[in-house]
Structure formats: C-alpha cells, structure tokens
Phi, psi and omega in degrees: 000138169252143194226141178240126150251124195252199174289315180286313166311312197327326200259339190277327180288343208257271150026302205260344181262028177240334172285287170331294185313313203298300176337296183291255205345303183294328160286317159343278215265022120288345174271003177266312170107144199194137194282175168311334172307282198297321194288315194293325175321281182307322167277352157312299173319319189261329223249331152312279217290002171270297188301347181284294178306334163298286150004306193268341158277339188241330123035071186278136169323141170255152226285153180258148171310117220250129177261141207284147158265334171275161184240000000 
C-alpha cells in the first residue's frame, strides 16, 4: 500500500490533537480548581484551537491557474 502524506493531513491531524491536548488540559486542571482568570484562559484556549480547526477544514484551496492546451 501506498500511503501519501500531505500537507493538508498534517494541519488536519495536527488541529484536532491541538483541540483534544486543550480540551484535556483544561479539564485537568478544572478538576484541580482553577480561578475566574484561569476559567477565561482556558476557554480562550479551547475555543482558539476549535477555530484553528474549523480554519482549517474549511479553508478554501487556492485555485490553480488552468494552462491553455490550445494554440
């Protein structure tokens, strides 16, 4: 099997395991206890990294230039 890795998984793998680490981080340490401070920090954090993921899936490709075959 051939398998291709592009550019675009990267950013689709890399995203959702940046939504997953905040997620968990943020429950960690809400299960720990954590000020009004710390709760806006964090929902900052998760809610950055669901828009890097969204941004990144939805994204439009940029259009490739189409080369004339006629002369």
């Amino acid at each position: 099997m051939n398998y291709e890795l592009t550019g675009k998984d990267l950013a689709d793998w890399g995203t959702a395991a940046l939504v997953f680490l905040s997620g968990a981080m943020t429950g960690h340490y809400a299960a720990i206890g954590m000020d009004p401070v710390q709760w806006a920090g964090a929902a900052a954090a998760v809610l950055g990294s669901v828009t890097a993921a969204v941004a990144v899936r939805v994204w439009p490709a940029p259009e490739k230039a189409e080369v004339s075959s006629r002369n």
